[in-house]
Structures are given as structure tokens and as C-alpha cells.
N, C-alpha and C positions, 0 to 999 in steps of 0.2 A: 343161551340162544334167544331168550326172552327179552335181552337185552339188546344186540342186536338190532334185532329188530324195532324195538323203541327204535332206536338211534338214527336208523332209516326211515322209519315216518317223520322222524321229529324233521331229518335234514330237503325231505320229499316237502314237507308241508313250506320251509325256510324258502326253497325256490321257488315253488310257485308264490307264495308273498310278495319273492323280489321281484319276478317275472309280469304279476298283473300290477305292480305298483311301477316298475318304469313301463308298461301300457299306459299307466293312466298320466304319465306325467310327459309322455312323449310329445314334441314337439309338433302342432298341427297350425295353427296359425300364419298371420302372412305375415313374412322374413320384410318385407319392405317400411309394411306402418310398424312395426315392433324395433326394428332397426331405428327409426325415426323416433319413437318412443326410450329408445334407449336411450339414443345421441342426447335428446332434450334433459334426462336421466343424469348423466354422466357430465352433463355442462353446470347443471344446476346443484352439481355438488355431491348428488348422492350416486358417488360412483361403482360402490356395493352393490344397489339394487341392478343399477344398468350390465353387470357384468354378468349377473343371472341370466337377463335379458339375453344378453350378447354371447352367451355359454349354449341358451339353449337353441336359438336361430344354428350355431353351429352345427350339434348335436344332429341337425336333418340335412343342415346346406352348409360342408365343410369345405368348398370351395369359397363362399361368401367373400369376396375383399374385405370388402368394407366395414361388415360387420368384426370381423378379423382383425381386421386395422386399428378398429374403435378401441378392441379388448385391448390390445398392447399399449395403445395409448393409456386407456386409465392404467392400468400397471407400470406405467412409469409417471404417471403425473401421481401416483402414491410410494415414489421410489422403491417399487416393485422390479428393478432395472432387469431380473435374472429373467422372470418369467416376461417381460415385454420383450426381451430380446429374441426370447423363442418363437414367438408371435411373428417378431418383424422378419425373422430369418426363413419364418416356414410361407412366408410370402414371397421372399426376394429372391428362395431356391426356385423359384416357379415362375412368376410375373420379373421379369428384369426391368422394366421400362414404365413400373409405376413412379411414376414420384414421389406423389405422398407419401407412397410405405418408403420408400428413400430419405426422404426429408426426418419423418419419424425416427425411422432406427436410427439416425446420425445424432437427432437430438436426444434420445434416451444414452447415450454414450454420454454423449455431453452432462447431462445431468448427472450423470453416476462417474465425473470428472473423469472419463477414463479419453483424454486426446487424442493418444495416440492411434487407439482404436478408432474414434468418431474420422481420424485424419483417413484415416487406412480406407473407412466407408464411402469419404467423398471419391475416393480416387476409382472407386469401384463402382460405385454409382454413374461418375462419368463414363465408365466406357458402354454403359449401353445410354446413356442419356448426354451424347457428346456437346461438349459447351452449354449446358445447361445455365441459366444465369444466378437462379437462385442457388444452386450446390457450389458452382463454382464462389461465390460470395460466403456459402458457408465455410467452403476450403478456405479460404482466404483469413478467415475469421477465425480457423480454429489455429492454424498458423501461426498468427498472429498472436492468439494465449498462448500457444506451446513455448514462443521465443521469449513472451515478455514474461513467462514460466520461470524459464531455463535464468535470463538476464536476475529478475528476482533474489531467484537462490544464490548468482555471482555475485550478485551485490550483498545480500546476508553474511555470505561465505566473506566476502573480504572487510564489512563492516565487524565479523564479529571476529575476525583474525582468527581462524578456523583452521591455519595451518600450520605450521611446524616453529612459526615465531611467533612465541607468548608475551614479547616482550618489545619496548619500541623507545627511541629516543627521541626528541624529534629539536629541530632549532629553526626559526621566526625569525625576521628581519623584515623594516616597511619602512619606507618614508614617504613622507607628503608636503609637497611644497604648494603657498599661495599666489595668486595674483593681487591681494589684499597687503597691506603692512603686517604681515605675520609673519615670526620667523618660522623656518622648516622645521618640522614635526619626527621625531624617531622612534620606533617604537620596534621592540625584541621580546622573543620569551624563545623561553627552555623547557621544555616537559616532559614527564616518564611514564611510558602506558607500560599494565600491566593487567592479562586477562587471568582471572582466576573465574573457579566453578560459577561461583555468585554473579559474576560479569564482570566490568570493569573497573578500574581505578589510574586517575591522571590526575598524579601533582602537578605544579607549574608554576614555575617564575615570572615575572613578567616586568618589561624596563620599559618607560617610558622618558621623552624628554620632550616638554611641552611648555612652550613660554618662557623658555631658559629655564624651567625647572626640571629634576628629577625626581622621579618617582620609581619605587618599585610593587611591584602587589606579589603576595604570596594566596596560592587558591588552590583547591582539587573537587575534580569531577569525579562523581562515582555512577555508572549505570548499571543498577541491578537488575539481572533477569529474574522476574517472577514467574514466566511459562513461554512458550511458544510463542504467544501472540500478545504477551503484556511484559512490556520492560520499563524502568523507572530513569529520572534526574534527578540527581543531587550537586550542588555546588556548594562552595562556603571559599570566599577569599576575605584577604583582611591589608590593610596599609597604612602607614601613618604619613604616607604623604596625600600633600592638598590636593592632587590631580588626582588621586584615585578615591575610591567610595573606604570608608575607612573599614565598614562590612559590608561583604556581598552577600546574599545568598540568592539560596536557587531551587525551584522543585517545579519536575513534571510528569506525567504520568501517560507511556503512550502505549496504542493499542493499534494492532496489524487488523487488518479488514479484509472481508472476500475481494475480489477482483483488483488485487493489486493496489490495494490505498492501505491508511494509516492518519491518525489522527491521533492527536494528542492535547493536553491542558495542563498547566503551569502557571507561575509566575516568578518574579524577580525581586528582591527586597534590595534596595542601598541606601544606606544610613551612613550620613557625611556629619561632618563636626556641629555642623548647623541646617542641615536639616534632611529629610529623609522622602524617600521614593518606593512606593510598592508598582511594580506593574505586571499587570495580566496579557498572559499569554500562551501560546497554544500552536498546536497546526494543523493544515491537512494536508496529506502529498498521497500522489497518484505515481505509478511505474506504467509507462504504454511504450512500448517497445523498446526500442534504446534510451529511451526520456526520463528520467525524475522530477516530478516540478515538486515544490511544497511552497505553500504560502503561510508565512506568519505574521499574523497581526497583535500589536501592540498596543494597552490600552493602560493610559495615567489615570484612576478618578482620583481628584484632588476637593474638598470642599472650597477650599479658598481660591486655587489657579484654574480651576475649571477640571477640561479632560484632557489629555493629551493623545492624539490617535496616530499611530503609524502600520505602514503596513510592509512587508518584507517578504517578494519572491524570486524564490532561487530557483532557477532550469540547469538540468545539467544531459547530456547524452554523453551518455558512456559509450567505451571502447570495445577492449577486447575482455573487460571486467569491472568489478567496481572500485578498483584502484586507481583505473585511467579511465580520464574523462576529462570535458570541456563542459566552460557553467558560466552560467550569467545571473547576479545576484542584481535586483535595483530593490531601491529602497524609495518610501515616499511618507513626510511626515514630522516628525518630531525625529532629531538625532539620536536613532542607535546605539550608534556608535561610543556615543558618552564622552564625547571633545566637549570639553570645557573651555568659556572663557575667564580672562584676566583683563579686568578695569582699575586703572589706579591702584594696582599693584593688589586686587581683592577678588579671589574666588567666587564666580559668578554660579555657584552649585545651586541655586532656586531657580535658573532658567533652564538646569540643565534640560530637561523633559520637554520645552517647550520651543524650540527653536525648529521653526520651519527647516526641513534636508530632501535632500533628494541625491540620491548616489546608485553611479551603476560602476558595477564590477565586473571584468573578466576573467577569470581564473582557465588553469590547463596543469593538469596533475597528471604525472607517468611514471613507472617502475622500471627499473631499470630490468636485465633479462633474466636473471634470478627471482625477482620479485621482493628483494630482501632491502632495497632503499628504492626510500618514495619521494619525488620531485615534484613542487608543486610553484606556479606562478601567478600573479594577478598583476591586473592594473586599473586603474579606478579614477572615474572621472568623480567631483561633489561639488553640491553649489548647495550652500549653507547659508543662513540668517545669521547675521552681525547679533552679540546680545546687547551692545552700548548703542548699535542701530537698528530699530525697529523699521521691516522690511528693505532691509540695505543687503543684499546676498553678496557673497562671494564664490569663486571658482579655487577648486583645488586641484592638482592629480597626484595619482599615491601609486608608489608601486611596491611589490615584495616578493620577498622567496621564500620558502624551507626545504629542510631537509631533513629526510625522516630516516633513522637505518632502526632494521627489523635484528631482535636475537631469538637466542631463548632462556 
């Protein structure tokens, strides 16, 4: 019995404690300069203290907008997204026709990448706030990410051959005639893709006939995946004719970014019978709605020839995937390309890196309705530096085809 009764004082004494201790902590001050106290609070970084602030203004005036408003806001600018959400909704069940708390909840979605929901807000937002300029602009915007979203993962999806054919053959054909004393240029390759766990692998032939001579190169590409958002280049070709680099190699190392870009860093080795070439390079490419641009620049240092600088971008707008597309590649700089000339019957490979070019391309790639053969065409205008004439250009056009069939 004795006990008891302890147990009832003890629990008698516990509520009166809580009872005059939220007295003493109850909210009395004025909701307007505290509100203002806050805001300054919560801008200035220390958005902890402000949220006390902004907890207890509640705590007396549960209607508060504003105050209301502020709270959800810091809880999402601390990726808080769960409880801002509750904030923004216990305002929008009641006021329809604020904006701000409109504007807010759509960007806390946003922030907590959830689209389709932030989409869902703008639509709803509009109908009590019709034609609004600023939401209708958000709508617009988040649109806008959701396709170049969607476009993104078609282009991953067909880059990284993610469907039912692991395996690919593909066959090259180009030629290129001058308006210069040049005879016309031919050039073919053969190659074999094949996607394993690691990523990929592309042997590859390659024929050339240039200057009345022939050449062949033998080389393979390897792109290893190291995660989600970091994959790799490797090359290594080799030839014992004069028109090609006798070794190639190759390494790059590239890296996926927030908001649809990717950037990358590499470079290139070619070591000829008499003499040798490193160059750096790299890119950056952006995805905005059906678009791909990537720019890559080319850099020679040389102690003795100086630098050699070029730069290389390619636009493409995709179709109905990343298989089909149209693309414009120009080029502006030192030759790319790696066309060589022939003087008195002598491999001109110490100019190669340094010959003024400029070339633009059109290309248009399409799958046939299965998806399983890929069709690809170009045409290409060039106006190149002579290497026996210093600033004497010439005009070229080059056209080609392949043909790609998909197994498994």
C-alpha cells in the first residue's frame, strides 16, 4: 500500500514539474519582430536556432503563414524534404492561392529529385493560380528535366547495349576526293564489339589507300566500367605501313555529372619510324533535351615545333533513341584526322600534328525496325594546308557508310 502511494506522489509531483515548466516556456512575445528575427536567423546560416524561433511563434499562432512557410523552407534547404513537405501541405490544404507556399513545395520536390511529383504540384498549383507566369515557367522547366531525364537513360540504354544483343559486327567504307593534284583517298575497317560484365571490347581492322599506297592498322578499344558514374579508354593499335602510326595508344578517363553533362581527360601516343606524337585530350558534353553537344580539344606540346591546338565539336539530336540521330561534327586546327602527306616520294610524319584543317561533317544513323542493324551515313566538306605549301589550302569532300548487324 505504502508503495502505492509513493508512486502517486512521485507521478503527482512529475506533472506539476511539466505543467509550470511549459508555463514558463510558453510563447508571449510578438510573432512579427521574432518572425523577422528568425528569417535573419535562418538566412544567415544558423537555421537550428531559427527553427526554435519559428516552432515556438507556432506553438500560440498556428495559423501563422509565414512563419509556417519559413519552417518548411529551412527543412528543405537541410534536405529535410519529409517534414518540409508536411509544412507546405498543411498550408496548401487551407490557403490555395498563396504562391510562395506554391512555389516552395514544388522546389522542395525538386530538390529531393522527385519530378514527377514537383510536375503533379505545378498542375495543381495552376488551377487555383491560373496562368501564373512564374509556375507556369516552373512547369515548363521541370518538363523539360523529366524528357532530357528519360532521353539520357535512351541514350545509356543504347550506348551501353543493354539489350538482348551482346554482340555486334560492324563494316566502314569512305572516300574522299581533291580539287588539288591528289589522287582519291579510301579508306574501310571491320570491327567486333562485345559487351561483357567489365564493359566493352572492339577489335578492328582498318584499310587505307592513300598516295597509291596501302596500308593496313590492326587496334582494339576497351571501355571499362568502374561504377555508375566513372568509365574508362583504352586503345593500342599497331602497323608496319608508312601511312599509319606504327603504335597507337590511347587512355581516358571519363566521369557522368549532375544535370546531364560529363567530362572527361585523356590523351593519345603515336610513335612513327621517325618520329613521335603525344597529345592531350579530353571533353565536356552536355544532354538538353533531344541534343548532345561534346567539345574536344586537342593539344601538341612539342619543345622544338611549338603547340599544336585543335578543337573538335560534335552536335547530335536524337530521334526516337540513341541509336537514331543526326550530327554535325566541325573541326578547327591542326588535322585530326591524321592524313599525311607525300613529297618526293618521303613521308611527311613531322608535319603531321601541324597542318592548319578545318572540316565539317554531316552524319544520320538509323535502325532498322527490329533494332538489331544500325545504318549510318556522312558527308564531309575539308579545306586542309598543303605540307610542301605553306598556307596554300585545299578543298576536299568525303563521303561513307556502315553497317552495323547486332547478335548475341
Amino acid at each position: 500500500m505504502n508503495l502505492v502511494k509513493y508512486l502517486s506522489t512521485i507521478i503527482t509531483i512529475l506533472s506539476w514539474v511539466h505543467f509550470t515548466s511549459a508555463q514558463d516556456i510558453a510563447y508571449n512575445g510578438d510573432p512579427d519582430a521574432s518572425y523577422f528575427v528568425a528569417r535573419d536567423l535562418a538566412f544567415a546560416g544558423d537555421r537550428g536556432t531559427a527553427r526554435d524561433t519559428l516552432k515556438q511563434i507556432l506553438s500560440k499562432y498556428p495559423d501563422y503563414t509565414d512563419v509556417r512557410c519559413l519552417l518548411a523552407k529551412t527543412y528543405s534547404w537541410d534536405n529535410e524534404y519529409d517534414k518540409a513537405r508536411l509544412q507546405f501541405n498543411r498550408i496548401t490544404s487551407e490557403e490555395r492561392k498563396n504562391k510562395e507556399v506554391w512555389i516552395g513545395a514544388i522546389n522542395n520536390e525538386l530538390y529531393a529529385k522527385n519530378l514527377n511529383i514537383a510536375l503533379g504540384m505545378t498542375n495543381k498549383a495552376l488551377l487555383f493560380l491560373t496562368d501564373d507566369a512564374d509556375i507556369l515557367k516552373l512547369k515548363t522547366d521541370i518538363i523539360q528535366q523529366i524528357e532530357e531525364q528519360q532521353l539520357l537513360q535512351n541514350v545509356l540504354k543504347a550506348t551501353k547495349n543493354e539489350d538482348t544483343n551482346k554482340q555486334s559486327v560492324t563494316l566502314s567504307t569512305q572516300s574522299e576526293v581533291f580539287d588539288a593534284e591528289l589522287d582519291a583517298m579510301y579508306y574501310g575497317s571491320l570491327e567486333y564489339k562485345k559487351e561483357a560484365n567489365w564493359g566493352v571490347l572492339i577489335p578492328r581492322l582498318t584499310f587505307n589507300r592513300r598516295f597509291n599506297i596501302n596500308g593496313i592498322q590492326a587496334e582494339v578499344d576497351a571501355y571499362p566500367t568502374f561504377s555508375k558514374t566513372l568509365s574508362g579508354y583504352l586503345n593500342y593499335g599497331f602497323s608496319t605501313s608508312a601511312i599509319f602510326p606504327r603504335h597507337r595508344i590511347g587512355g581516358e578517363v571519363l566521369k557522368e555529372l549532375p544535370k546531364s553533362m560529363e567530362v572527361s581527360v585523356g590523351f593519345r601516343h603515336l610513335s612513327f619510324e621517325n618520329d613521335d606524337a603525344t597529345i592531350l585530350t579530353g571533353t565536356f558534353g552536355i544532354y538538353r533535351d533531344n541534343y548532345y553537344a561534346v567539345f574536344r580539344p586537342y593539344v601538341v606540346p612539342d619543345s622544338r615545333k611549338g603547340i599544336g591546338v585543335s578543337g573538335n565539336l560534335l552536335v547530335r539530336r536524337y530521334l526516337k533513341d540513341g541509336n537514331n540521330f543526326l550530327g554535325l561534327n566541325l573541326v578547327y586546327g591542326f588535322d585530326t584526322e591524321l592524313n599525311q602527306f607525300v613529297v618526293d616520294g618521303e613521308l611527311l610524319a613531322e608535319t603531321l600534328l601541324y597542318l592548319e584543317a578545318q572540316r565539317l561533317r554531316l552524319e544520320y544513323q538509323f535502325t532498322n525496325t527490329k533494332g538489331t542493324n544500325l545504318y549510318k551515313a556522312n558527308l564531309g566538306v575539308n579545306r586542309q594546308e598543303l605540307a610542301f605549301s605553306s598556307g596554300e589550302l585545299f578543298l576536299s569532300v568525303s563521303a561513307g557508310i556502315s553497317y552495323q548487324v547486332k547478335f548475341r
